[in-house]
N, CA, C and O atoms as a Tinker XYZ file with bonds, in Angstrom:
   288  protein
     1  N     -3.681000  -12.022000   -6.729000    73     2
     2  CA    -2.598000  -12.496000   -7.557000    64     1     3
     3  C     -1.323000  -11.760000   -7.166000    63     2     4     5
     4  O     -1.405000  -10.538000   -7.281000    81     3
     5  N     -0.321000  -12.177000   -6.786000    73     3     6
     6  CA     1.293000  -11.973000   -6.713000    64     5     7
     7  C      1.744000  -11.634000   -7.828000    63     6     8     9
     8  O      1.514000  -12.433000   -8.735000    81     7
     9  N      2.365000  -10.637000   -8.109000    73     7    10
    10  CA     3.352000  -10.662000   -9.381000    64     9    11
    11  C      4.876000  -10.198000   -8.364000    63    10    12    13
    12  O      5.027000   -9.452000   -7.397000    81    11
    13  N      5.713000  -10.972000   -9.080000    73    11    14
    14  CA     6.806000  -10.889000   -8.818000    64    13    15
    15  C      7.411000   -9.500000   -8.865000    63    14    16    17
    16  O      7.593000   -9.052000   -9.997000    81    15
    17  N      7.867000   -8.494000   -7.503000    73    15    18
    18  CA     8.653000   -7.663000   -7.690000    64    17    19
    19  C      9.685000   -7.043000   -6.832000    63    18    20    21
    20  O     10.693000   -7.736000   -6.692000    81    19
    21  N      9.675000   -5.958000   -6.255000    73    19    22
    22  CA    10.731000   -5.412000   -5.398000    64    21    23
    23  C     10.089000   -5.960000   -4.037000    63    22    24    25
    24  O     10.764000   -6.807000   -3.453000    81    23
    25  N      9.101000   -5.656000   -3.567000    73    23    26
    26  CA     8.981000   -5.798000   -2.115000    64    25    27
    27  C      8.830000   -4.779000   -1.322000    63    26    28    29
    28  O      9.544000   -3.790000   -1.491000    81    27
    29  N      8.055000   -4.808000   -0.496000    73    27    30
    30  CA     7.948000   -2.988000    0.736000    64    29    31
    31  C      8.527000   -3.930000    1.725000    63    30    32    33
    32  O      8.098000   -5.024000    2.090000    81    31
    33  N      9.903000   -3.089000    2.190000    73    31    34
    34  CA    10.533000   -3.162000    3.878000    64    33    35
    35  C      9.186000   -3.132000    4.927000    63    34    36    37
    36  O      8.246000   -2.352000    5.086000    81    35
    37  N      9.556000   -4.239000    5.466000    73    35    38
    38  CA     8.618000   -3.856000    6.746000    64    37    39
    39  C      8.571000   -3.034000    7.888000    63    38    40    41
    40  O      7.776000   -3.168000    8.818000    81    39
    41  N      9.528000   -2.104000    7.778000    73    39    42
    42  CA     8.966000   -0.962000    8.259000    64    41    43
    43  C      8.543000    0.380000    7.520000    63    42    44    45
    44  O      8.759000    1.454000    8.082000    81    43
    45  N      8.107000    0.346000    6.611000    73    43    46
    46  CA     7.155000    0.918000    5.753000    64    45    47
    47  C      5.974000    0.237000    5.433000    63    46    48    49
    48  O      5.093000    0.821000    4.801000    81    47
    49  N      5.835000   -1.039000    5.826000    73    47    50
    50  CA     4.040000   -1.403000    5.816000    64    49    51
    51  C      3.083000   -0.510000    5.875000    63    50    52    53
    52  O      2.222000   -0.217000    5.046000    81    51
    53  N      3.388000    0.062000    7.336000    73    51    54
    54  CA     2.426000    0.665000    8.111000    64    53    55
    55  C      2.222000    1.959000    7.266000    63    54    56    57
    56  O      1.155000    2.303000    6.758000    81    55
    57  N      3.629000    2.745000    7.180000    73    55    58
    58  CA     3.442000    3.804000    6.459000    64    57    59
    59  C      3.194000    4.411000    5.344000    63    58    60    61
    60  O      3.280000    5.623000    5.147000    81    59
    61  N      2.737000    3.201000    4.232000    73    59    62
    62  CA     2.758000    3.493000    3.084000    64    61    63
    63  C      1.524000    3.914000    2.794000    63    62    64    65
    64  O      1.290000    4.510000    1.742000    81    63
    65  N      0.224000    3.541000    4.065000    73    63    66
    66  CA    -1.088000    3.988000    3.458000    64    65    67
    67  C     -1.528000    5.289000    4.266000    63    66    68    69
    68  O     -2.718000    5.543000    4.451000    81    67
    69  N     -0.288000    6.260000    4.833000    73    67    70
    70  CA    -0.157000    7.562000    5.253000    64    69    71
    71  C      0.126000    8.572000    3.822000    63    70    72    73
    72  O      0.687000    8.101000    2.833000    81    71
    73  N     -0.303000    9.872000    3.877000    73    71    74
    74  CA     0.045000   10.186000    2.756000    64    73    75
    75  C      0.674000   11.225000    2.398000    63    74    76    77
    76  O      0.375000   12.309000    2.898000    81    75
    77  N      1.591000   11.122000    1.539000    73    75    78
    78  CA     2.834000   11.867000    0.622000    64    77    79
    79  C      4.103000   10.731000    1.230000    63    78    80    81
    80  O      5.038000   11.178000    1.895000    81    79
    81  N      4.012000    9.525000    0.968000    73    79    82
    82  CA     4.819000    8.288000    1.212000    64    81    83
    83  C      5.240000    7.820000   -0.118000    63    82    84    85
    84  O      4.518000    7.793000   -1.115000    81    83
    85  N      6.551000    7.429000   -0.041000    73    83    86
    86  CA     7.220000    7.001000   -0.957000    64    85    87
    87  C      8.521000    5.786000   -0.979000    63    86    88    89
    88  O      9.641000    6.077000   -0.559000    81    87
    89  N      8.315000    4.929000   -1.321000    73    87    90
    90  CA     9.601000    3.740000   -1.098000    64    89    91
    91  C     10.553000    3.797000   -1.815000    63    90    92    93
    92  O     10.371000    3.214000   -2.884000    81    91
    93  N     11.737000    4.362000   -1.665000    73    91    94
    94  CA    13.067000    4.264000   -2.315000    64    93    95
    95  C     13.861000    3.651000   -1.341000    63    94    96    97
    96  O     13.666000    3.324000   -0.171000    81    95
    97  N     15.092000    3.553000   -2.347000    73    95    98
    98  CA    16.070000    2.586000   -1.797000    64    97    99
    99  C     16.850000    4.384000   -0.942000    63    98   100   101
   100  O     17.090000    4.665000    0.232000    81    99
   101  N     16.965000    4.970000   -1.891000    73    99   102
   102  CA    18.005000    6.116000   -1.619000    64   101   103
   103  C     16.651000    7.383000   -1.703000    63   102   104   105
   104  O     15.553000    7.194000   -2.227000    81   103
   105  N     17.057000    8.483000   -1.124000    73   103   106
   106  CA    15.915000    9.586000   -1.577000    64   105   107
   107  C     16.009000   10.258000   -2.781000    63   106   108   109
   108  O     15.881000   11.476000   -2.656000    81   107
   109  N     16.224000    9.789000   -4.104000    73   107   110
   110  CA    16.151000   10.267000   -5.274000    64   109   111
   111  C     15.641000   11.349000   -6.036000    63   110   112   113
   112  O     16.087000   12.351000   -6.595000    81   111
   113  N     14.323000   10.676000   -5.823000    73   111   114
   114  CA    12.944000   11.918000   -6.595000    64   113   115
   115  C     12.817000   11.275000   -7.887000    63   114   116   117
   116  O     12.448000   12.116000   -8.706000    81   115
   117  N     12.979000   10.066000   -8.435000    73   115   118
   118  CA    13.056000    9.348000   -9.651000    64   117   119
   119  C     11.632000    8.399000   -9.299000    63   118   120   121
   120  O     11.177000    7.609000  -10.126000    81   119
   121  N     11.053000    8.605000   -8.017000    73   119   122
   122  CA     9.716000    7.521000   -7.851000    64   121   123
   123  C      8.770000    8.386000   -8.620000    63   122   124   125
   124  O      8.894000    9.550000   -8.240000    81   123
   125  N      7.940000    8.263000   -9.490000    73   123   126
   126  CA     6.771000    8.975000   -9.988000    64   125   127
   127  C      5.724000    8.858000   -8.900000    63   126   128   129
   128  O      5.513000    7.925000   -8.125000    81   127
   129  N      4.988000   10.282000   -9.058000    73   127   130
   130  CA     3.589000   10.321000   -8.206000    64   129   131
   131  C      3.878000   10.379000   -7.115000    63   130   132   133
   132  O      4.797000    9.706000   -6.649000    81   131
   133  N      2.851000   11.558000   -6.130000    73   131   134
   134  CA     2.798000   11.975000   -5.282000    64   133   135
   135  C      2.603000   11.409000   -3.502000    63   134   136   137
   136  O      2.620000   12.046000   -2.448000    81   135
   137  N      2.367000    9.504000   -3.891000    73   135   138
   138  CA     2.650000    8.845000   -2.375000    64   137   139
   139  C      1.132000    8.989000   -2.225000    63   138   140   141
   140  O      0.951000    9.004000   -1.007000    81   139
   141  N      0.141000    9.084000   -2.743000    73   139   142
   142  CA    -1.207000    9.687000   -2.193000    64   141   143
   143  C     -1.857000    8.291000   -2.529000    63   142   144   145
   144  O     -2.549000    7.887000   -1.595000    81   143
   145  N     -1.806000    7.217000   -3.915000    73   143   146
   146  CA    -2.774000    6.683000   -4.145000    64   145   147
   147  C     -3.010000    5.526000   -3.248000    63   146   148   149
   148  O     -3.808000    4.761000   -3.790000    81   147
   149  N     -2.560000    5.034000   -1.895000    73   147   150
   150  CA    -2.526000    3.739000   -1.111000    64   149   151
   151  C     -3.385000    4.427000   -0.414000    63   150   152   153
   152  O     -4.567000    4.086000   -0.366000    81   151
   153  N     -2.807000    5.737000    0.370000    73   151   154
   154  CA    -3.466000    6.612000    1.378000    64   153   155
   155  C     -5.337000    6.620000    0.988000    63   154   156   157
   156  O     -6.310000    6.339000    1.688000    81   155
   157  N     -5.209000    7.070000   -0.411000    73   155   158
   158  CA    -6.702000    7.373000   -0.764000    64   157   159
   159  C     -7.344000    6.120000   -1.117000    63   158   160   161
   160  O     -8.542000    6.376000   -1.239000    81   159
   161  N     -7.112000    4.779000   -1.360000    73   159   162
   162  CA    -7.643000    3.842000   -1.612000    64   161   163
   163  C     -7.851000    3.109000   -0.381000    63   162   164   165
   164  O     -8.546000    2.105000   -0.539000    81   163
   165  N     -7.381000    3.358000    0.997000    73   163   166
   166  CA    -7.654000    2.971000    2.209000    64   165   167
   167  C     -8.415000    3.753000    2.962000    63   166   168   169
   168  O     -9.065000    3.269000    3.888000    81   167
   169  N     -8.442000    5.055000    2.675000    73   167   170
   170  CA    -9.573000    5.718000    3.169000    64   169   171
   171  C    -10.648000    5.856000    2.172000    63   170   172   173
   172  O    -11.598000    6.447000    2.686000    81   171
   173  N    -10.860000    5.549000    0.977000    73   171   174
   174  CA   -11.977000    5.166000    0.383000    64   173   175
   175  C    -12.609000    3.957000    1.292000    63   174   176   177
   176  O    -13.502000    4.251000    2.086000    81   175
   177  N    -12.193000    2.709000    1.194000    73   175   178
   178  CA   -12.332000    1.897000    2.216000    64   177   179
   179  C    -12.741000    1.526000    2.987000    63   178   180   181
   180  O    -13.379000    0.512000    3.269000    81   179
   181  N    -12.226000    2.780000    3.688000    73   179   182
   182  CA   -12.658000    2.232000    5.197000    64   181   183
   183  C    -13.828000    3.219000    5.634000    63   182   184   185
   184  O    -14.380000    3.084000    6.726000    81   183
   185  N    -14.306000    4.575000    4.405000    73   183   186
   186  CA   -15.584000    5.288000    4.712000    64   185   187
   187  C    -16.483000    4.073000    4.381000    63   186   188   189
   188  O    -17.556000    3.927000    4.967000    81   187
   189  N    -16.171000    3.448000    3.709000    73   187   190
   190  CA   -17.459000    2.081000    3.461000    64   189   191
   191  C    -17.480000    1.153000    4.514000    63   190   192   193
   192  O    -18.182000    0.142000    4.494000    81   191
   193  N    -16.469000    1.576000    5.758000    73   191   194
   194  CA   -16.448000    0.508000    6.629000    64   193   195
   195  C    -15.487000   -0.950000    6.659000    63   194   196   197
   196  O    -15.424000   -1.727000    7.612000    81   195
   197  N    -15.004000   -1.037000    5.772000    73   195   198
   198  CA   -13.718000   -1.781000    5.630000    64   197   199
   199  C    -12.719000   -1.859000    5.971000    63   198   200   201
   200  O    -12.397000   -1.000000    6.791000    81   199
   201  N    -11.626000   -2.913000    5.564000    73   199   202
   202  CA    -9.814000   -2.368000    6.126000    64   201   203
   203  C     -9.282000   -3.095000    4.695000    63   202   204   205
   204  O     -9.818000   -3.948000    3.986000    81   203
   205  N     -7.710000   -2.228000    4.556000    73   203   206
   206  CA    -7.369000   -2.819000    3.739000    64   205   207
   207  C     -5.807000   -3.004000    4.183000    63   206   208   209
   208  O     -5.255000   -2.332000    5.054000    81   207
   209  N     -5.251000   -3.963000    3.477000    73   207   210
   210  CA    -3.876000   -4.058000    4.321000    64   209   211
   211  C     -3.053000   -4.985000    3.206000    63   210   212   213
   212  O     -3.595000   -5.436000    2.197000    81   211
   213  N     -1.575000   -5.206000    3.575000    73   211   214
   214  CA    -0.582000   -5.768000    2.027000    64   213   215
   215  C      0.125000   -6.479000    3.485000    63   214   216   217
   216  O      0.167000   -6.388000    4.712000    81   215
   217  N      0.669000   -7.308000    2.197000    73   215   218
   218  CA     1.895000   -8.533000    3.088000    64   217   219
   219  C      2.952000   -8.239000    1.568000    63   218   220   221
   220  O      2.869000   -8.068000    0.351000    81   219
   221  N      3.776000   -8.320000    2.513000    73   219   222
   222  CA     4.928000   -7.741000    1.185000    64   221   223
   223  C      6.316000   -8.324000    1.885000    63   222   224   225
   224  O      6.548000   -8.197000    3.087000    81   223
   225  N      7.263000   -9.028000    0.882000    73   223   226
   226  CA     8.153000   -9.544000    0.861000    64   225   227
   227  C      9.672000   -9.337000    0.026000    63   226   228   229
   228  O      9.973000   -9.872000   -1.041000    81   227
   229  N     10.482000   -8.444000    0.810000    73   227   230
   230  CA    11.682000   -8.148000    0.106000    64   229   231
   231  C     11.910000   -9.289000   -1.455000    63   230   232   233
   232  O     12.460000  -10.390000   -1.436000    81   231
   233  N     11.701000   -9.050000   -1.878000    73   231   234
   234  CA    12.481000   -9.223000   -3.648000    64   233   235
   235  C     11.816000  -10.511000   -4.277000    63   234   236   237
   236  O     12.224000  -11.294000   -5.135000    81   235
   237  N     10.289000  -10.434000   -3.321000    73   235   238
   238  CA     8.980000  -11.535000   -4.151000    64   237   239
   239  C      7.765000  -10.491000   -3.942000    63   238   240   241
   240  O      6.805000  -11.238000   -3.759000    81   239
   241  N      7.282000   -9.125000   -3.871000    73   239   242
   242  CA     6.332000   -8.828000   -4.056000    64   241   243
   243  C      5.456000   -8.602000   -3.495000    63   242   244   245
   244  O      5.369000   -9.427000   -2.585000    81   243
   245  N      4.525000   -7.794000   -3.470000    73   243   246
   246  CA     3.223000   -7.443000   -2.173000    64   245   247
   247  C      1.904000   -7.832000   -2.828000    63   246   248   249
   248  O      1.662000   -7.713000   -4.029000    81   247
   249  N      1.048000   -8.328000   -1.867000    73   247   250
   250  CA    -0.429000   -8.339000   -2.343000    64   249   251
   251  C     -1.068000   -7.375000   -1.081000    63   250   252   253
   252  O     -0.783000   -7.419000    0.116000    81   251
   253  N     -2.234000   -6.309000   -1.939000    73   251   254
   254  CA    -2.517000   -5.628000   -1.447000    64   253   255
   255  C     -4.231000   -6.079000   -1.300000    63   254   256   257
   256  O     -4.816000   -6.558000   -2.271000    81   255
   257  N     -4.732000   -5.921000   -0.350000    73   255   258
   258  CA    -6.346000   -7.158000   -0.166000    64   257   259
   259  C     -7.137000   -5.467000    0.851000    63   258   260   261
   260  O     -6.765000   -4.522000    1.548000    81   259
   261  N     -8.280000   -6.020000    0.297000    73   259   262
   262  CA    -9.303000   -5.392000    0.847000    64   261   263
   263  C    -10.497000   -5.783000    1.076000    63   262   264   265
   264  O    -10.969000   -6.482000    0.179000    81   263
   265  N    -11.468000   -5.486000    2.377000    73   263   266
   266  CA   -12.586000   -6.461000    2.699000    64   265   267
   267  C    -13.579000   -5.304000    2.803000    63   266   268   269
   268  O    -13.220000   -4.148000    3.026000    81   267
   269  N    -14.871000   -5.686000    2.626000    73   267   270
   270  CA   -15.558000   -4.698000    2.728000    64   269   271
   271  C    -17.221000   -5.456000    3.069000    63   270   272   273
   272  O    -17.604000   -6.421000    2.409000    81   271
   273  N    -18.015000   -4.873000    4.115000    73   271   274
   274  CA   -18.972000   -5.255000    5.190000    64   273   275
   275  C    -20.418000   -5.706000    3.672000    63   274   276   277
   276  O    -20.773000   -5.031000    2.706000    81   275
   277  N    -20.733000   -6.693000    4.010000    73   275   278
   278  CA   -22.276000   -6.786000    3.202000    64   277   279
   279  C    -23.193000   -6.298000    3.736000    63   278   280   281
   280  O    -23.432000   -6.340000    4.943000    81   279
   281  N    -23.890000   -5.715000    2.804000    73   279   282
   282  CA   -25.172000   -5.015000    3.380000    64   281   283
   283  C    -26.565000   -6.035000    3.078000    63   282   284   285
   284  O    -26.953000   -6.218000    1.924000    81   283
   285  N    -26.825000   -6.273000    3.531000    73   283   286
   286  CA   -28.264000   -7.244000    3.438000    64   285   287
   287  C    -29.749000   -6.674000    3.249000    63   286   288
   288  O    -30.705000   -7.448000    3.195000    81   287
């Protein structure tokens, strides 16, 4: 599901699931939280063998998707 919001620049895609990352317009310090929770929810992830990845669109919003291997 999409919810309508700011959008990640695409050149911060890549970097947002590195960690102590943060998206501001300006460098403030007004973003709450430490930049860690993308980082740790992609390496949760991908110890299960998965990938996870976002498509994000200046001033309509990101969906953030994750796939993960069946075990049979």
């Amino acid at each position: 599901m999409r919810r309508p919001g700011r959008g990640i620049p695409h050149e911060y895609c890549d970097r947002i699931f590195s960690g102590f990352v943060q998206v501001e317009d300006h460098a403030t310090g007004q973003v709450p939280g430490l930049g860690m929770g993308l980082y740790m929810a992609r390496k949760t992830v991908e110890a299960y063998g998965g990938e996870m990845t976002v498509e994000s669109q200046l001033g309509e919003g990101s969906t953030f998707s994750f796939a993960l291997p069946v075990v049979k």
